[in-house]
Backbone as CSV, one residue per row, in Angstrom:
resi,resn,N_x,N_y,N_z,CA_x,CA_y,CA_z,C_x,C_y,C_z
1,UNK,142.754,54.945,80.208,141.649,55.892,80.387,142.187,57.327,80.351
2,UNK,141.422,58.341,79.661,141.864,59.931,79.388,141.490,60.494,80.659
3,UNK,142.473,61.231,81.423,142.032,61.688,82.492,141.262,62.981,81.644
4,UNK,140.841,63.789,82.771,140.577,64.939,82.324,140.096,66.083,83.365
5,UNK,140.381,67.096,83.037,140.263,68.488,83.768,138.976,69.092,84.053
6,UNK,138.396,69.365,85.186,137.473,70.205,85.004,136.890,70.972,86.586
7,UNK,135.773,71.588,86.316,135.722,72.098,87.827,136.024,73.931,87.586
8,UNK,135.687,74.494,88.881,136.307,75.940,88.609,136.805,75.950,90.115
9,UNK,137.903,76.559,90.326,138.243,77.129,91.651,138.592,78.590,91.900
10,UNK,138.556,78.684,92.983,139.092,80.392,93.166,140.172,80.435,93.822
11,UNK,141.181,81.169,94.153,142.183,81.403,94.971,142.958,82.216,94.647
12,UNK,144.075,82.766,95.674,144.937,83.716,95.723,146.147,83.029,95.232
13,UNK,146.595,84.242,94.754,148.042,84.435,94.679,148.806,84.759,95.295
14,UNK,150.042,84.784,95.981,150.685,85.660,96.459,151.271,86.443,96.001
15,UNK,152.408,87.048,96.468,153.025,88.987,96.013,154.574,88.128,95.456
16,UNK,154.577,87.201,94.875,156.023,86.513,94.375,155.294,85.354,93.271
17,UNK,154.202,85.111,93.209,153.146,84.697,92.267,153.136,83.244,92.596
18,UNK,153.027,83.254,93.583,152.732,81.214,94.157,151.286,81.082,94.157
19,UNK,150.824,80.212,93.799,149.397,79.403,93.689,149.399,78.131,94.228
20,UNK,148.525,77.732,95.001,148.398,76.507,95.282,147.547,75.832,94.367
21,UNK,147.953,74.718,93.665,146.653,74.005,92.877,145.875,73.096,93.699
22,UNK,144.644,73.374,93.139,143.763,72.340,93.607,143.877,71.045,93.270
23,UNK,143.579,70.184,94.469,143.783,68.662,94.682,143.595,68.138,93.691
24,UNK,142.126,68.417,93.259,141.810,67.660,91.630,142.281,68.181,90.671
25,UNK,142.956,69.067,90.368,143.734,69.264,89.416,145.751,68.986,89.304
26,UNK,146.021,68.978,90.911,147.096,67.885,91.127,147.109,66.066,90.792
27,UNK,145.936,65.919,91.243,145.243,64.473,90.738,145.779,64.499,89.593
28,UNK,144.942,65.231,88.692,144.944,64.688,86.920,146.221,65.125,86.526
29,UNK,147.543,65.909,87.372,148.757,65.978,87.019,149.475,64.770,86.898
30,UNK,149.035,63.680,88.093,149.397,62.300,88.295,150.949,62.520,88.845
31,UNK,151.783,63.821,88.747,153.156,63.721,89.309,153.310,65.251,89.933
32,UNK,154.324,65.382,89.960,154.275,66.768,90.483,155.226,68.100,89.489
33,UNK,155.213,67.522,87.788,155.346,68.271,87.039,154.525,69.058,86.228
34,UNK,154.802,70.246,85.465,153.394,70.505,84.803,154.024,71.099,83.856
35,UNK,153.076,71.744,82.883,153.570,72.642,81.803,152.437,74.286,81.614
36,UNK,153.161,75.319,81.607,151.957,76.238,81.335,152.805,77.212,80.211
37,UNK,151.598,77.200,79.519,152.009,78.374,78.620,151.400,79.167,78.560
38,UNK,151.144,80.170,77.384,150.435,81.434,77.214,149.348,80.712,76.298
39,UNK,147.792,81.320,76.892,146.910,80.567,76.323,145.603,81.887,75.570
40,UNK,144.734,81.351,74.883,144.055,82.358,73.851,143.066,82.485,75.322
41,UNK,142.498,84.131,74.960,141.895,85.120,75.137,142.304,85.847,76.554
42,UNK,144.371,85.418,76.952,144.893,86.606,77.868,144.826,85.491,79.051
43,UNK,145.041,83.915,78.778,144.550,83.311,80.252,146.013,82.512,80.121
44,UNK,146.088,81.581,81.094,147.533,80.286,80.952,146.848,79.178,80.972
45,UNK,147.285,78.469,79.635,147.318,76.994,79.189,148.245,76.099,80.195
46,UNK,147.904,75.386,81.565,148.085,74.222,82.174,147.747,72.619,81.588
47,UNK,148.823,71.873,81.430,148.848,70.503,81.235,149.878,69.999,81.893
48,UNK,149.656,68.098,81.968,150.314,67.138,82.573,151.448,67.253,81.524
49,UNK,152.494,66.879,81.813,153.690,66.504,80.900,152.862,65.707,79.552
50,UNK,152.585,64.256,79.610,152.492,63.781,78.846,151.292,64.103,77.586
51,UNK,150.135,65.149,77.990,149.225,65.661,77.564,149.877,66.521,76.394
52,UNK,151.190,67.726,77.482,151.715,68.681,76.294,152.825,67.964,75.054
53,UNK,153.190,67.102,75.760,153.970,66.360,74.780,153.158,65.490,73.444
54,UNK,152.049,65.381,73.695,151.200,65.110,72.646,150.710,65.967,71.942
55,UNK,150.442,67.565,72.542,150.133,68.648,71.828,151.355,68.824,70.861
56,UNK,151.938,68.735,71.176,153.313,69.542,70.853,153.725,68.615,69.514
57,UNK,153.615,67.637,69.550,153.439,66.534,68.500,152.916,66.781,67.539
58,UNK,151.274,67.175,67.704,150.206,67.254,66.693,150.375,68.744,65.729
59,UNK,151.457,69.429,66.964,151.084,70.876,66.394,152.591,70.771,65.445
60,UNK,153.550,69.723,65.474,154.801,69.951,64.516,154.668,68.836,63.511
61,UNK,153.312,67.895,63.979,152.984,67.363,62.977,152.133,67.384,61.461
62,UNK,151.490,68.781,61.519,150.622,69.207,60.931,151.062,69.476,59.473
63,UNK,150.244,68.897,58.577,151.140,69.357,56.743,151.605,70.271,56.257
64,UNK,152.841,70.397,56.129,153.592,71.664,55.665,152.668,72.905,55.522
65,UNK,151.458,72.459,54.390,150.909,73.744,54.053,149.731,74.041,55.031
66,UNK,149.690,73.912,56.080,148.853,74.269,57.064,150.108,74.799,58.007
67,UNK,151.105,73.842,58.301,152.266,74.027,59.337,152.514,75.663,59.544
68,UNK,153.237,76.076,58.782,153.375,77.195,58.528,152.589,78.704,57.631
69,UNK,151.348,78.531,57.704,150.438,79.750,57.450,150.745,80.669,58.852
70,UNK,150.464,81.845,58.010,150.585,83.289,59.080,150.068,83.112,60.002
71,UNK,149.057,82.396,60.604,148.300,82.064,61.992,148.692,81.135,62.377
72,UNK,148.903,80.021,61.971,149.452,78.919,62.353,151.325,79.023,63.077
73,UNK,151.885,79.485,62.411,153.467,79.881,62.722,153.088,81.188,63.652
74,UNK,152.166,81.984,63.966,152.351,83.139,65.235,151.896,82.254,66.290
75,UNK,150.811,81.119,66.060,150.321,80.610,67.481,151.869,80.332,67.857
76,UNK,152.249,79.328,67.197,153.509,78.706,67.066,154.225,79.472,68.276
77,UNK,154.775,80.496,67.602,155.694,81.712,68.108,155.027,81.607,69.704
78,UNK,153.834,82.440,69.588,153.681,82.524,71.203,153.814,81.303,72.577
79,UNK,153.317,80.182,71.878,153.054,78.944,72.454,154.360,78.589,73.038
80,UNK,155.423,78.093,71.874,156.321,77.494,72.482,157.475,78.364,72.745
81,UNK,157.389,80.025,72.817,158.477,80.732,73.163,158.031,81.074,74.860
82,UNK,156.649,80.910,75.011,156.235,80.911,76.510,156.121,79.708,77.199
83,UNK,156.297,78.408,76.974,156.102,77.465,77.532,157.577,77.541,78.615
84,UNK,156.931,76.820,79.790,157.520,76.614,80.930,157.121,74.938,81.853
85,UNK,157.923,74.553,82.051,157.914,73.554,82.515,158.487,73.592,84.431
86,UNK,157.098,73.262,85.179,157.108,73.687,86.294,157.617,72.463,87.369
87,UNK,157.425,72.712,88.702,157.706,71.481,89.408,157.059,71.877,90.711
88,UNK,156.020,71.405,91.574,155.369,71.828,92.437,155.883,71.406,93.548
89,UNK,155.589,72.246,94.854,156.279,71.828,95.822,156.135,70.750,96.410
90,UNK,155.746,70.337,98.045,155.448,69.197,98.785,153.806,69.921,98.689
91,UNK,153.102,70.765,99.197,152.061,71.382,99.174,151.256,71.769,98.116
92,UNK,151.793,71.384,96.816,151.028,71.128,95.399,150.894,73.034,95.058
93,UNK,151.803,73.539,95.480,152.139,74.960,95.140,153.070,75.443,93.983
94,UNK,153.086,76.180,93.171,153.729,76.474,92.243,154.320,78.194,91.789
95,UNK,155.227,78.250,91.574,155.485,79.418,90.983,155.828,80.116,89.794
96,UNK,154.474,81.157,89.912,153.840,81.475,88.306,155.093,82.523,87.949
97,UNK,155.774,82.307,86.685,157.250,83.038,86.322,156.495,84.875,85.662
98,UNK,157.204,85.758,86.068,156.903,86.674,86.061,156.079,87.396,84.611
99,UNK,156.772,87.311,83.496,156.483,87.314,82.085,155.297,86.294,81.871
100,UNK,154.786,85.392,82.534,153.469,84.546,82.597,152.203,85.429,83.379
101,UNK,152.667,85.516,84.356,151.969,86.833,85.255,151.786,87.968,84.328
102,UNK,152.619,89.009,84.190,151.988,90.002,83.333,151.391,89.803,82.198
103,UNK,151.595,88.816,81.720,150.369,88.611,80.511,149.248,88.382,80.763
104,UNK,148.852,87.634,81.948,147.767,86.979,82.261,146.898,87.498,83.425
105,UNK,147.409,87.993,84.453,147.270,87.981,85.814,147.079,89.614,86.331
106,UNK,146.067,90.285,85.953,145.798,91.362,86.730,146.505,91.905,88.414
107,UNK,145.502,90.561,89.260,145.475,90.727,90.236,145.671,89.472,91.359
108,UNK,145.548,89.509,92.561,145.939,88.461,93.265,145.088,87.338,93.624
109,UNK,143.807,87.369,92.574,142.473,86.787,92.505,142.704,85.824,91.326
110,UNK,142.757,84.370,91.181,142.543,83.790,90.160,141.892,82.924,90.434
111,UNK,141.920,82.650,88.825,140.615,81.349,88.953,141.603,79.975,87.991
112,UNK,141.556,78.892,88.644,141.541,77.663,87.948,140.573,76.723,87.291
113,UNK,140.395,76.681,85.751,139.551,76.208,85.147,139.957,74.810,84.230
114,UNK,138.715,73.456,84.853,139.121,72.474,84.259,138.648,72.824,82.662
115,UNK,139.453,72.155,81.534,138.775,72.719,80.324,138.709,70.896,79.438
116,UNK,139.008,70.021,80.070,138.866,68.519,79.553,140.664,68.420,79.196
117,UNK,141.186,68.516,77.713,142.261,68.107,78.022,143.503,68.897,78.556
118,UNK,142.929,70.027,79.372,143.632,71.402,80.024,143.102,71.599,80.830
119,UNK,144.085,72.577,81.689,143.330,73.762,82.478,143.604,75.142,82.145
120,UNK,143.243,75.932,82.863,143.286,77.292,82.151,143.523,78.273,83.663
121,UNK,144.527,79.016,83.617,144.351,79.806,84.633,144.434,81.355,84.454
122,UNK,143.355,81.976,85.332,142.461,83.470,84.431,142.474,84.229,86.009
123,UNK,142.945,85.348,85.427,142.437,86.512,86.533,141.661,86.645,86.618
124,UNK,141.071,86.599,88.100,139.326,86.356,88.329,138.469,87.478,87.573
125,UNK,138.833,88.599,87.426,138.023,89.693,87.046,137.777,89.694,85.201
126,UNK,138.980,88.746,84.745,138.535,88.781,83.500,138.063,87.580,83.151
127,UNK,137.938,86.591,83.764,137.350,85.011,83.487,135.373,85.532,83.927
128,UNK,135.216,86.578,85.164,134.007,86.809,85.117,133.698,87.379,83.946
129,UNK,134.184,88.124,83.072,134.294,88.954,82.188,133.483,88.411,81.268
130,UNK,134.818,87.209,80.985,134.862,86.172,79.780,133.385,85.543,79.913
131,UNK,132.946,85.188,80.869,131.828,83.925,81.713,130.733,84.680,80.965
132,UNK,130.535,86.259,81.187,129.611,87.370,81.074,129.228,87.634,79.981
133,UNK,130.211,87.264,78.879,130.616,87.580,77.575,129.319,86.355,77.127
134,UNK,129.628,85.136,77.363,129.018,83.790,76.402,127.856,83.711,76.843
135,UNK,127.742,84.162,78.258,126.269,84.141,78.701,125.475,85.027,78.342
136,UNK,125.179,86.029,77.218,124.744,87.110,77.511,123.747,86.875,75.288
């Protein structure tokens, strides 16, 4: 069965960039590893190990002449030169690496978003932003 992500939460950060994840999104980790990278529109791409290892598959599996087009080879670039492979504490807490933070992370307000086979984690002020944007 496909687990899957979803839900929205709110929470802080701290001043060294620790987050606690939420239960149900430790759940669908199933261990206490994870993966986050740099994700489209300024947010972080969260997955289970075995989820990114299937991404990661599809995306070096793709036909030469798609593989490498100018968009295809920059996602490339950003994706797997930011990927990080995390390990959460006893308290399902984690620490967000600094160069992940300034890309993503305004402020000490975020939001965790289930997205089905991801999560997504967004500085609260621009995920309202984003929310404001589709609704409108």
């Amino acid at each position: 069965m496909n687990m899957a992500y979803y839900g929205e939460y709110r929470l802080s950060m701290t001043q060294g960039g620790r987050i606690a994840l939420p239960k149900k999104v430790r759940d669908e980790l199933g261990n206490t590893q994870l993966v986050i990278t740099k994700g489209e529109g300024g947010c972080l791409f969260g997955y289970d190990v075995k989820s990114w290892e299937g991404r990661v598959q599809e995306l070096l599996t793709l036909p030469l002449s798609e593989r490498d087009t100018t968009e295809n080879l920059a996602k490339r670039r950003v994706i797997f030169s930011s990927t990080i492979y995390l390990e959460t504490d006893d308290q399902g807490r984690v620490v967000l690496p600094k160069n992940l933070r300034t890309f993503a992370i305004r402020s000490k307000k975020v939001v965790i978003a289930g997205v089905g086979d991801h999560f997504e984690i967004w500085d609260l002020n621009k995920w309202e932003e984003y929310i404001n944007s589709t609704n409108s």
